[in-house]
Backbone as JSON, one array per atom type, in Angstrom:
{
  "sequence": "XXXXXXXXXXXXXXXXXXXXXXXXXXXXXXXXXXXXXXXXXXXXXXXXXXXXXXXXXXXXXXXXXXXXXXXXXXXXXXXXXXXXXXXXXXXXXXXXXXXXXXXXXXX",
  "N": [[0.83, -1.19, 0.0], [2.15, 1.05, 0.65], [3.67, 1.67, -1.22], [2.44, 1.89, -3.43], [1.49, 4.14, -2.68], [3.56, 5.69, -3.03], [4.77, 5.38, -5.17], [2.54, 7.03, -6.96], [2.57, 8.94, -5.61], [4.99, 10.49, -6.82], [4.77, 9.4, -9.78], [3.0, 12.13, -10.04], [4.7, 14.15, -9.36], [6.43, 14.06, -11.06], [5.22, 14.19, -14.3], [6.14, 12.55, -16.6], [8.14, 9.86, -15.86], [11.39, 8.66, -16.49], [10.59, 4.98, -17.09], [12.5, 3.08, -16.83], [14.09, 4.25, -14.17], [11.79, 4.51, -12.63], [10.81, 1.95, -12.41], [12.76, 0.83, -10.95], [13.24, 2.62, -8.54], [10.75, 2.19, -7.58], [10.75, -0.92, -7.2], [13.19, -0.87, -4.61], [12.16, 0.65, -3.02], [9.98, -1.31, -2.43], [10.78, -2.96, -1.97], [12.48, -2.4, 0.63], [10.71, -1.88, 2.48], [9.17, -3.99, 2.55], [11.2, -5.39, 4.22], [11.44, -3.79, 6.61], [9.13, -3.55, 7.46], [6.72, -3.69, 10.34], [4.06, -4.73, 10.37], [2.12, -6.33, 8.38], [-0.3, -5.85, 7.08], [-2.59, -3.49, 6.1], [-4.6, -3.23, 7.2], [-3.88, -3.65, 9.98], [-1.78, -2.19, 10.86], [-3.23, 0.43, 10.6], [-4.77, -0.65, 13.08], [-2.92, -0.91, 14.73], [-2.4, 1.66, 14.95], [-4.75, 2.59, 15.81], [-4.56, 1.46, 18.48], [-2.83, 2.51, 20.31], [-3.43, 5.06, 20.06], [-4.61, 5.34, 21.44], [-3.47, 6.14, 24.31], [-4.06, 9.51, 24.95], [-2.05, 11.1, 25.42], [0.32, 11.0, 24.08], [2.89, 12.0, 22.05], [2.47, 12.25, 18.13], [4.92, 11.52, 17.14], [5.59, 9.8, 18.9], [4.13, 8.04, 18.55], [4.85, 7.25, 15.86], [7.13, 6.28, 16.3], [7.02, 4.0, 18.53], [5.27, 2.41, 16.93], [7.15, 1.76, 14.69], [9.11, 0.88, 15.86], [8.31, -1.43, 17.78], [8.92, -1.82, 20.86], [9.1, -4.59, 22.94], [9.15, -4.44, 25.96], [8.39, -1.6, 28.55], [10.47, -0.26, 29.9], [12.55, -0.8, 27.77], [11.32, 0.88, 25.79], [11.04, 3.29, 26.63], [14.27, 3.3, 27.07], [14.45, 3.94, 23.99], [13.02, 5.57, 23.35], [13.17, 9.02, 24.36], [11.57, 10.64, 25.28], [9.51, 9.71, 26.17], [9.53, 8.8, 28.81], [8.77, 9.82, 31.14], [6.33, 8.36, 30.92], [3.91, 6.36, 32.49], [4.44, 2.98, 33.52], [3.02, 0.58, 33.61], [1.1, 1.52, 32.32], [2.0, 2.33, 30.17], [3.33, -0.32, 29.16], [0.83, -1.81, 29.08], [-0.18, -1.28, 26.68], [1.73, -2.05, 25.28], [1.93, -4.25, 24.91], [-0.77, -5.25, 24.11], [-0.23, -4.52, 21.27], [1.9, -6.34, 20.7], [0.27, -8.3, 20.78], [-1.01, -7.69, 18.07], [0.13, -7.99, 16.39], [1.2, -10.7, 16.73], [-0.75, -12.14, 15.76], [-1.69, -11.16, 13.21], [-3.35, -11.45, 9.92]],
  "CA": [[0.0, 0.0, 0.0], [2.52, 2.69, 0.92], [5.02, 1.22, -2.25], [1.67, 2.15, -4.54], [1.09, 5.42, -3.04], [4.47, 6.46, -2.94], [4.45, 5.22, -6.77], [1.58, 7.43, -7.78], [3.45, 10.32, -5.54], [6.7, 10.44, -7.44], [4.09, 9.78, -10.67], [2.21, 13.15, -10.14], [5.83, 14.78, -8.66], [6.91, 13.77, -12.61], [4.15, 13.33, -14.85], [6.8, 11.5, -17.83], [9.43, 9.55, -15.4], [12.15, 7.16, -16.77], [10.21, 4.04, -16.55], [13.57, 2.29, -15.78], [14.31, 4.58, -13.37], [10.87, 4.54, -11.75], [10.53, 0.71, -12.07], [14.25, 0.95, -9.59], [13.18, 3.26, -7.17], [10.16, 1.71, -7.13], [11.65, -2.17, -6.47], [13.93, -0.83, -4.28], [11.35, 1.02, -2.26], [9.09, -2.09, -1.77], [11.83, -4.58, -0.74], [12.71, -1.78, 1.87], [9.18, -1.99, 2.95], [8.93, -5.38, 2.74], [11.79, -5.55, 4.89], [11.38, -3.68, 7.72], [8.04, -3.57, 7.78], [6.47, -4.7, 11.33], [2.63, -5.25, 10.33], [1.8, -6.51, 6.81], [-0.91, -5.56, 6.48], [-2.98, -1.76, 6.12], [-5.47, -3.16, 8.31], [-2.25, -4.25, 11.38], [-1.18, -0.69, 10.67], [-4.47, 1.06, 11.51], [-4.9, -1.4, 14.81], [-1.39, -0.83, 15.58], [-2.48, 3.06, 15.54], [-5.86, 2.99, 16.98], [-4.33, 0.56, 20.14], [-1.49, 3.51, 20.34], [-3.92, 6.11, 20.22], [-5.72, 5.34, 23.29], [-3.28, 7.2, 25.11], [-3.71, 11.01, 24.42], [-1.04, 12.29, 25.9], [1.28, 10.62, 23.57], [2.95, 12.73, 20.41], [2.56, 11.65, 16.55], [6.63, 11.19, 16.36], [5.69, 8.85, 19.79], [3.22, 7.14, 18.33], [5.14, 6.53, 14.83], [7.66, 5.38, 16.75], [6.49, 2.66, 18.95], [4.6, 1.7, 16.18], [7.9, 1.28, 13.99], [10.13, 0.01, 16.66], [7.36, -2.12, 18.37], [9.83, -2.7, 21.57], [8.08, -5.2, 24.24], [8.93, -3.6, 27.69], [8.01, -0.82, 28.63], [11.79, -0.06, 29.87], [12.7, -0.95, 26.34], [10.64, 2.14, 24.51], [11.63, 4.11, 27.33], [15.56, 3.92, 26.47], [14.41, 4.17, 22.79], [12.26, 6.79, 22.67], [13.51, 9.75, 25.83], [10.55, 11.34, 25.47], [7.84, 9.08, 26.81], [10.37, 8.74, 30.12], [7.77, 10.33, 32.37], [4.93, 7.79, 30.78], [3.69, 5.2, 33.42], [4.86, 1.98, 33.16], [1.84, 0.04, 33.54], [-0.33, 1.68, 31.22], [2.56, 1.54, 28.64], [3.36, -1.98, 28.98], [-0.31, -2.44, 28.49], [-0.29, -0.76, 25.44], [2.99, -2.59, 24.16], [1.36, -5.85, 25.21], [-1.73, -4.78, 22.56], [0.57, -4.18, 19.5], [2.35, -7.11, 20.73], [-0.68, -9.28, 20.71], [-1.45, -7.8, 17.37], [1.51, -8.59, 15.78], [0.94, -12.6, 16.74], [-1.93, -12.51, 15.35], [-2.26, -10.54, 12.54], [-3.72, -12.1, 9.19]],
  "C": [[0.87, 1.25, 0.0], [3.3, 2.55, -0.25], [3.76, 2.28, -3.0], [1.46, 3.7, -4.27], [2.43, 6.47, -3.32], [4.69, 6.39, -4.63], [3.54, 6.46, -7.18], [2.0, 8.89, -6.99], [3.79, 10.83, -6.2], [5.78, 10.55, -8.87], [3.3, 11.11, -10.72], [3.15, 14.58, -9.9], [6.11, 15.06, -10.49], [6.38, 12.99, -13.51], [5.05, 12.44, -16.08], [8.07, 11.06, -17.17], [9.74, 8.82, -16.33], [11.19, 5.93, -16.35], [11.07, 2.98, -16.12], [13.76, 3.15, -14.67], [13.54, 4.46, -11.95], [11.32, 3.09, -11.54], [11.78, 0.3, -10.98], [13.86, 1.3, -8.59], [11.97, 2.7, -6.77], [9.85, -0.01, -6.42], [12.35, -1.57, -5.55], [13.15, -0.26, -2.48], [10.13, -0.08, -1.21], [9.93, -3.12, -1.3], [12.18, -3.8, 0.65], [11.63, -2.07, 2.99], [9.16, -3.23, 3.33], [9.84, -6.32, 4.12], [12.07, -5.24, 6.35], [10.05, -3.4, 8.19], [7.36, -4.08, 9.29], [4.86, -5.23, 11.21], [2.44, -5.39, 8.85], [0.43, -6.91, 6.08], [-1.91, -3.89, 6.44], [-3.6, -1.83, 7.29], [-4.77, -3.24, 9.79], [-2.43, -3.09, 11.41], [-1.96, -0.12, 11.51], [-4.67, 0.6, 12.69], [-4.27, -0.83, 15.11], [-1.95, 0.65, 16.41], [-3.43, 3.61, 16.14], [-5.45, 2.56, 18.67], [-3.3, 2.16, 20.39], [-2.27, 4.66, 20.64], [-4.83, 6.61, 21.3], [-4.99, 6.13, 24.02], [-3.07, 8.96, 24.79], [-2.82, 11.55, 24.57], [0.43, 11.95, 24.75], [1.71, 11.21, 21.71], [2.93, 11.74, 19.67], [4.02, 11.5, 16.36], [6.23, 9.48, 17.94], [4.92, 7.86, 19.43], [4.12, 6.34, 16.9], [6.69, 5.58, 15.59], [8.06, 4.11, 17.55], [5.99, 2.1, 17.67], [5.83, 0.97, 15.31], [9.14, 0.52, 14.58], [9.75, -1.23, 17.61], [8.46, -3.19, 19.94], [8.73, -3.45, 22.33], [7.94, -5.13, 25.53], [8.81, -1.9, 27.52], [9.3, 0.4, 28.84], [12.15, -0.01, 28.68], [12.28, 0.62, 25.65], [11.09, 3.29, 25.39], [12.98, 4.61, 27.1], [15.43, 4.43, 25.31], [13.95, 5.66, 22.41], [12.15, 8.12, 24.62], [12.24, 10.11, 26.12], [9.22, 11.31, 25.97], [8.9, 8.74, 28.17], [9.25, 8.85, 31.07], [6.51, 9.19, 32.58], [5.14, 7.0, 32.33], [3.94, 4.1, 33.07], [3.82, 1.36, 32.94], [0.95, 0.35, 32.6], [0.8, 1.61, 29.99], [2.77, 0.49, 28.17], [1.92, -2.11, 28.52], [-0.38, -2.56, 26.42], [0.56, -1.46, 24.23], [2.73, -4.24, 23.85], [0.05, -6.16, 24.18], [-0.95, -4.73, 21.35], [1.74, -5.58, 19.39], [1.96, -8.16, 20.3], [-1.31, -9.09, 18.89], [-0.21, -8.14, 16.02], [1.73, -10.28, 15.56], [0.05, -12.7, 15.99], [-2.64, -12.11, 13.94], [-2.25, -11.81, 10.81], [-2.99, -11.88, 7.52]]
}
């Protein structure tokens, strides 16, 4: 999904690309994807960011980044990310324990 929109980006960025060039950046773009991807699918994604979004207090760089680093303690996202330091442990673990659970499970 994000390979196609970033495709039809880059297509509207430069309505007559190289189609070798595109067809490169655009392989090159979806093996990246493919690669570090942690939910594979749109629908994971959205979970990931509704479970994440339960806590308000938490910024859009805090949210993309749990979501893209998906650590499993709560300690863990804490060294990773300084900025949720203050959070509560308990309600973050919960939260990491949700994206955790959706991660096993996802279809």
């Amino acid at each position: 999904m994000i390979c196609l929109s970033f495709k039809s980006h880059i297509t509207s960025i430069a309505p007559n690309p190289n189609p070798v060039i595109m067809d490169s950046v655009y392989k090159k773009t979806h093996e990246y994807v493919n690669q570090f991807a942690r939910f594979n699918s749109t629908d994971s994604a959205q979970a990931a960011r509704q479970i994440l979004s339960k806590d308000t207090t938490l910024k859009q760089f805090e949210l993309a980044q749990l979501a893209s680093l998906c650590p499993e303690e709560a300690e863990e996202a804490k060294s990773l990310i300084p900025s949720i330091a203050g959070k509560d442990d308990d309600a973050l673990q919960a939260l990491l324990n949700e994206i955790s659970g959706l991660k096993r499970y996802q279809g």
